[in-house]
Rosetta silent file (secondary structure, phi, psi, omega in degrees, C-alpha in Angstrom):
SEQUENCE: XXXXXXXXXXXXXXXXXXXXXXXXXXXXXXXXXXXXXXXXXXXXXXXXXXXXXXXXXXXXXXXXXXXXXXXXX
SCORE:     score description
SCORE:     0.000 S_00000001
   1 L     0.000  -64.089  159.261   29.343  -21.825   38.416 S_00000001
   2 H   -54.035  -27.979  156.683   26.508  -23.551   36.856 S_00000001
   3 H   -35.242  -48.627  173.144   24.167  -20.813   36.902 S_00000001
   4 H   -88.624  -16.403  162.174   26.740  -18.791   34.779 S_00000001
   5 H   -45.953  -73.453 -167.053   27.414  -22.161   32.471 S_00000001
   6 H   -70.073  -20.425 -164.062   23.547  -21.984   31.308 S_00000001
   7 H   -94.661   -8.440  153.467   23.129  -18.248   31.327 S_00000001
   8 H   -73.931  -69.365  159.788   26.012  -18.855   28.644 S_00000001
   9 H   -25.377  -82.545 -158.297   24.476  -21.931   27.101 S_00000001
  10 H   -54.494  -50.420  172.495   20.898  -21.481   26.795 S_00000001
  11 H   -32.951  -78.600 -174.796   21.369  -18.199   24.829 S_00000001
  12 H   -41.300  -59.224 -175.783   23.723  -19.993   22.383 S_00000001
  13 H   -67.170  -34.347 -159.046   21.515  -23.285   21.664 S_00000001
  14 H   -67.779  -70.562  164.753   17.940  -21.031   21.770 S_00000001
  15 H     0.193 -102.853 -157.475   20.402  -18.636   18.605 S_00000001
  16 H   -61.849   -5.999  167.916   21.217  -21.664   16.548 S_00000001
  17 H   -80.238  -48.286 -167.614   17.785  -23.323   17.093 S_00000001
  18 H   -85.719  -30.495  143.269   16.093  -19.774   15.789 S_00000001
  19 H   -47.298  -50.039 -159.843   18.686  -19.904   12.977 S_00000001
  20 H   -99.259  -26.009  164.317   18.250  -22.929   11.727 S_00000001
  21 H   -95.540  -10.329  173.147   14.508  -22.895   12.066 S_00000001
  22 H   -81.271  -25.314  158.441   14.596  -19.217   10.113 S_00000001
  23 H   -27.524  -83.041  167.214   16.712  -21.290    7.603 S_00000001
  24 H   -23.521  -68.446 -174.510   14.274  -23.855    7.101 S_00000001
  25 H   -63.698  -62.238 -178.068   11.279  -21.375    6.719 S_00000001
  26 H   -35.647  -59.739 -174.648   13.495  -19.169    4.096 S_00000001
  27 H   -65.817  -33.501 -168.176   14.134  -22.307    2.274 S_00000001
  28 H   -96.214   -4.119 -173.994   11.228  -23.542    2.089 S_00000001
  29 H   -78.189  -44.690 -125.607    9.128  -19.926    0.678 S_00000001
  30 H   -90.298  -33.475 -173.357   12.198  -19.614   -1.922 S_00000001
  31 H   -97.789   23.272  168.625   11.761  -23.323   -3.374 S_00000001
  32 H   -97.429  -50.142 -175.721    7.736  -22.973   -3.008 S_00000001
  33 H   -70.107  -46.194  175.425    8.012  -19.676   -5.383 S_00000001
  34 H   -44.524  -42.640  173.415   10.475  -21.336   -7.891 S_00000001
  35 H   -59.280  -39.950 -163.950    7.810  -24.136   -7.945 S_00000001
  36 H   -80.977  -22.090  177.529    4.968  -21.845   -8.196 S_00000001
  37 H   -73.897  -36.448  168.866    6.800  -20.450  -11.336 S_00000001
  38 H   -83.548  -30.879 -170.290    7.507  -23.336  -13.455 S_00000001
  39 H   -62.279  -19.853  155.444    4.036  -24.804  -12.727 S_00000001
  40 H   -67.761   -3.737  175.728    3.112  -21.909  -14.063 S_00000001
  41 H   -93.510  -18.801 -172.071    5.362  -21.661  -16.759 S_00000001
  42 H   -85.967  -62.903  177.899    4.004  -24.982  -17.747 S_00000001
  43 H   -41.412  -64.322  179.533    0.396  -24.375  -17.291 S_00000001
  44 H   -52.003  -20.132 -175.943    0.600  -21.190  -19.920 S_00000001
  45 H   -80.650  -46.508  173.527    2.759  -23.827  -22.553 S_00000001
  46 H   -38.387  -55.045 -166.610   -0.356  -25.941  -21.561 S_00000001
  47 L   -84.351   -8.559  161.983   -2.574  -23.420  -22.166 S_00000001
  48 L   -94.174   12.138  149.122   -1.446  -22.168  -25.710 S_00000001
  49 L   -69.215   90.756 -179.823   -2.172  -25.433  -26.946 S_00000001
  50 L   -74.357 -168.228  165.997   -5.543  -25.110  -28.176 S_00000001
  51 L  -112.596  163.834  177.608   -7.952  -27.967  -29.442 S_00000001
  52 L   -14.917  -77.166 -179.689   -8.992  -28.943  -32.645 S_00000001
  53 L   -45.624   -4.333 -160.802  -12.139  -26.433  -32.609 S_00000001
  54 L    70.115  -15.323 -178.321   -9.597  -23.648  -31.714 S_00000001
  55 L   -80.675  127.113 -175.873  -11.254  -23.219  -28.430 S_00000001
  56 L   -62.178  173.862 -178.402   -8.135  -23.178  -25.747 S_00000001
  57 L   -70.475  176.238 -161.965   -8.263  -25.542  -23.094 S_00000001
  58 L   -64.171  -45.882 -179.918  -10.954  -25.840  -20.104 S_00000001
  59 L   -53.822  -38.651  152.468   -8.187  -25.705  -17.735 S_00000001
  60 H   -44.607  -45.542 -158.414   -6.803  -22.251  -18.800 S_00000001
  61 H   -89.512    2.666 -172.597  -10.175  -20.986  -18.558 S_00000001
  62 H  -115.394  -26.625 -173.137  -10.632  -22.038  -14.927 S_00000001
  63 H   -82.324   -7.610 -175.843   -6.809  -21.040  -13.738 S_00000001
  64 L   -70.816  -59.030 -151.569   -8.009  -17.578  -15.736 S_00000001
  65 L   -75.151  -48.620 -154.718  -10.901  -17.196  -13.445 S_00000001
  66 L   -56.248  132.166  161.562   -8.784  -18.299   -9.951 S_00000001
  67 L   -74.019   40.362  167.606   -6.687  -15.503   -8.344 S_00000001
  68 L   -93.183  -33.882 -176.144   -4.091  -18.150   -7.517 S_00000001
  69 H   -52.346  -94.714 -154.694   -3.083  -17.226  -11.545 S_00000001
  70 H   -13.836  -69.908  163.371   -2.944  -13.603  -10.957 S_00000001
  71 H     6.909  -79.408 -152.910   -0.560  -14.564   -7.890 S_00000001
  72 H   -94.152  -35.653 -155.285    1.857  -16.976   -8.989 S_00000001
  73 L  -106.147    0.000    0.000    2.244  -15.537  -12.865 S_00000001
């Protein structure tokens, strides 16, 4: 009788443990790209603000260079 209890069981918790950790993982890419989008919506409002001289800022010119830009925008 126990033998067929856990061969019932164990299935069922190892399921909702592999749910619940696919959850997690799901959850956490979808509010890391929503993040990566406004910082990035913010960096370009950042980055059409030029300075006095007209030259835009330094920081543009370095997220310009990185391929984390290309990436996330």
């Amino acid at each position: 009788v126990k033998a067929y209890v856990l061969f019932l069981i164990v299935p069922c918790v190892i399921h909702l443990v592999l749910f619940y950790l696919l959850l997690v993982v799901f959850h956490c890419v979808l509010s890391g790209l929503i993040l990566a989008r406004s910082t990035c919506a913010i960096l370009n409002r950042l980055g059409s603000i030029e300075l006095s001289d007209g030259s835009p800022k330094l920081i543009t010119k370095m997220l310009q260079v990185t391929p984390y830009r290309i990436v996330a925008c």
